[in-house]
PATI-297771 format. One record per atom (N, C-alpha, C): y, x, z; residue in three letters. Coordinates in steps of 0.05 Angstrom, whole numbers, padded with zeros to 5 digits, always signed. Layout:
! PATI-297771
YXZala/...
//
This chain:
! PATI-297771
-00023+00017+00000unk/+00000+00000+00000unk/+00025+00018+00000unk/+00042+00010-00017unk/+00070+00023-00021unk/+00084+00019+00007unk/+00104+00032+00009unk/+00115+00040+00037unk/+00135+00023+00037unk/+00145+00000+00009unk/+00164-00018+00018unk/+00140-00050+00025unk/+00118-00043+00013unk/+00111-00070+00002unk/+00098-00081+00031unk/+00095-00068+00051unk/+00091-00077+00080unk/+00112-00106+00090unk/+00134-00081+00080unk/+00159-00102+00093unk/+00162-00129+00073unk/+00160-00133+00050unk/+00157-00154+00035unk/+00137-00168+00041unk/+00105-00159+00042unk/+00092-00184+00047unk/+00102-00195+00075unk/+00095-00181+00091unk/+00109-00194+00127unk/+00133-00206+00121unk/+00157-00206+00105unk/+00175-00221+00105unk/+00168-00250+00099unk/+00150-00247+00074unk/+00148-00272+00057unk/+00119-00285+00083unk/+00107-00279+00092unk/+00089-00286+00109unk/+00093-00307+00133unk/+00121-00280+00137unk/+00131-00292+00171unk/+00149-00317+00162unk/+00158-00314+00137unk/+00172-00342+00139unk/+00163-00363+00124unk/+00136-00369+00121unk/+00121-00392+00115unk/+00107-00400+00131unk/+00102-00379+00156unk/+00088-00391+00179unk/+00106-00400+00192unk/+00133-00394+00192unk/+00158-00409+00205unk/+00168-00439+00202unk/+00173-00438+00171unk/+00179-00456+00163unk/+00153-00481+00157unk/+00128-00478+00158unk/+00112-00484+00163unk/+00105-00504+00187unk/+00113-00474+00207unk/+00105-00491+00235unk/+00131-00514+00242unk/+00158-00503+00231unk/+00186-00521+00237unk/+00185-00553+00223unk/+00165-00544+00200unk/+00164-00572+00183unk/+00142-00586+00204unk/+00123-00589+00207unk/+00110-00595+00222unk/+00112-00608+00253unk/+00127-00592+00262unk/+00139-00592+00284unk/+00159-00623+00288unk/+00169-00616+00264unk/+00181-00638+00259unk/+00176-00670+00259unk/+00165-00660+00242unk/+00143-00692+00230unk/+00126-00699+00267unk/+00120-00682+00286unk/+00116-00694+00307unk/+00136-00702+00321unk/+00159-00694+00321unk/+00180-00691+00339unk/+00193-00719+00328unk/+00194-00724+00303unk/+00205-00755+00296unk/+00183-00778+00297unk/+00162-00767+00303unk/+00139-00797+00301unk/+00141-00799+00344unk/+00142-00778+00354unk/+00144-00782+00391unk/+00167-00802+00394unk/+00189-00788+00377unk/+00219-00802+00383unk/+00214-00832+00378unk/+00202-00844+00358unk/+00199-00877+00351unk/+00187-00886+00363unk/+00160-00877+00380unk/+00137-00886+00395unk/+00158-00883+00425unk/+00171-00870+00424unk/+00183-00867+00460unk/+00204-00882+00462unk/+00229-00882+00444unk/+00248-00900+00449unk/+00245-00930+00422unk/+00231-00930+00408unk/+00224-00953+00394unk/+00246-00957+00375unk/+00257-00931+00374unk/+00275-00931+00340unk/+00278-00903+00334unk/+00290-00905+00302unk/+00285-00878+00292unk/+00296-00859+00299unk/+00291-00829+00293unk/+00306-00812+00314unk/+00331-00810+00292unk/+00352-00799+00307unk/+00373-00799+00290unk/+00383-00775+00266unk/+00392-00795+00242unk/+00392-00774+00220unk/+00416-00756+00224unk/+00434-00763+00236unk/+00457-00744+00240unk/+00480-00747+00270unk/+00461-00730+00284unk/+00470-00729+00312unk/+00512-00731+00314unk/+00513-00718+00296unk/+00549-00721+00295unk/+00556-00741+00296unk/+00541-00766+00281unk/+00554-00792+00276unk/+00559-00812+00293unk/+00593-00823+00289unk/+00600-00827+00323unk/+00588-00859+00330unk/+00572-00867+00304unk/+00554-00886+00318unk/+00534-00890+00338unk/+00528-00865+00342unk/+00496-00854+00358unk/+00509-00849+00378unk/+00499-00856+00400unk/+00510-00859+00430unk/+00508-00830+00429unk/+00518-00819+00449unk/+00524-00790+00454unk/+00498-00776+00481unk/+00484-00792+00489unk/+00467-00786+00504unk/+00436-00785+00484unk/+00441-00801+00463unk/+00411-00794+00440unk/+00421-00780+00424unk/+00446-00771+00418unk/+00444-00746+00406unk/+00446-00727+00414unk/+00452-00722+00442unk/+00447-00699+00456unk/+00415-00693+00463unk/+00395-00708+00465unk/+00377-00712+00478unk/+00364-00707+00444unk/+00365-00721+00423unk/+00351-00710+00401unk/+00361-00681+00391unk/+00388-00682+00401unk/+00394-00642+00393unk/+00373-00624+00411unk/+00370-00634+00441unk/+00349-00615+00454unk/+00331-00615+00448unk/+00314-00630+00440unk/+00284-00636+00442unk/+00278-00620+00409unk/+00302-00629+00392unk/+00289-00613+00360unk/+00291-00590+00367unk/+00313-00576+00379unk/+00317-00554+00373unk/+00301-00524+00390unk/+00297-00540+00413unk/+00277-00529+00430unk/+00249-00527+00419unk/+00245-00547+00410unk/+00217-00554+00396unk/+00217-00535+00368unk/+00232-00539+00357unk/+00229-00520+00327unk/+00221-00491+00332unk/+00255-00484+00354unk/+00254-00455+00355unk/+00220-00449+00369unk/+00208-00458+00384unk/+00188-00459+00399unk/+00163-00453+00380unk/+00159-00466+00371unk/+00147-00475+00346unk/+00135-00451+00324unk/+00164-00451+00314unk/+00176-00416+00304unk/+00159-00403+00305unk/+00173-00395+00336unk/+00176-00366+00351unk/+00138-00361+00364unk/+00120-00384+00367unk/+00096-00385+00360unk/+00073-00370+00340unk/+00090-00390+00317unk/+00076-00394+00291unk/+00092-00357+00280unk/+00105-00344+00288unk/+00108-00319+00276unk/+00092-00295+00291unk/+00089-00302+00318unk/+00068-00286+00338unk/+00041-00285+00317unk/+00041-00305+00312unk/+00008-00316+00307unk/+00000-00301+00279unk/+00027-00300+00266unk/+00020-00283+00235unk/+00033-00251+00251unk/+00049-00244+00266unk/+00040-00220+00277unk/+00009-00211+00280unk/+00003-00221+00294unk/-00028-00213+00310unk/-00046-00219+00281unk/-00045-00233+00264unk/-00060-00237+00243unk/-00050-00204+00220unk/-00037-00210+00218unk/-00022-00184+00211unk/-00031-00152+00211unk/-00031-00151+00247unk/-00041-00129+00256unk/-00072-00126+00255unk/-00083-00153+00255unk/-00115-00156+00253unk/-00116-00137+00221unk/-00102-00145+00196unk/-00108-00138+00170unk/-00099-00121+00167unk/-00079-00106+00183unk/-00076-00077+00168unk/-00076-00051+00188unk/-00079-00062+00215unk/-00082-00043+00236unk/-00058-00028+00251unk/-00027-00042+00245unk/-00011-00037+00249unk/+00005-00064+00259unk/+00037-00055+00267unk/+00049-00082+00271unk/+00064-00082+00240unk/+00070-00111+00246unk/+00095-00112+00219unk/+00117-00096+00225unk/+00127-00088+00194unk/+00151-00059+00197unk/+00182-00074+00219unk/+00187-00095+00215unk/+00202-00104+00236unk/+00197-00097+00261unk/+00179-00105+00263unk/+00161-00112+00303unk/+00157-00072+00307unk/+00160-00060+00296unk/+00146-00029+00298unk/+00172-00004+00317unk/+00166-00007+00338unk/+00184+00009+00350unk/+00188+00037+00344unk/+00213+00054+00351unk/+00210+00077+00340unk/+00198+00095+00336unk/+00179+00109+00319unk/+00166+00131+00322unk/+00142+00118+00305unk/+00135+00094+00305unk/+00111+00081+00297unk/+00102+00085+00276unk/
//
């Protein structure tokens, strides 16, 4: 393997298991919201229709949840990562590595 092409696949890797897990994440995080308060979660928290306590309360829960999610689903292609090539990804690789 070429000495750039490390950092390219782990790029393209880490952010499909991201965006992956965030899409996902999602699609649970809006089916809990309808089953818990018995309407849809809201499409745009700014809007000064939406009481200010569900869009505060749907800003925490996505955004906690996504980054969570994420920050997961990129460990997970770390460690898969390091399983396939015996190293960390060139990001994650502290100095000297």
């Amino acid at each position: 393997m070429a000495k750039g092409d490390g950092s390219k696949v782990w790029s393209i890797f880490s952010l499909a298991a991201a965006l992956g897990a965030a899409a996902a994440t999602r699609k649970g995080i809006d089916k809990s919201w309808q089953v818990s308060t018995g309407k849809k979660p809201p499409e745009n928290p700014a809007d000064p229709d939406i009481d200010l306590w569900e869009a505060v309360a749907w800003a925490a829960v996505t955004g906690a949840a996504v980054s969570l999610a994420r920050m997961y689903a990129q460990r997970r292609a770390a460690s898969y990562y390091v399983k396939s090539t015996g190293k960390l990804p060139p990001p994650l690789r502290k100095d000297g590595e």
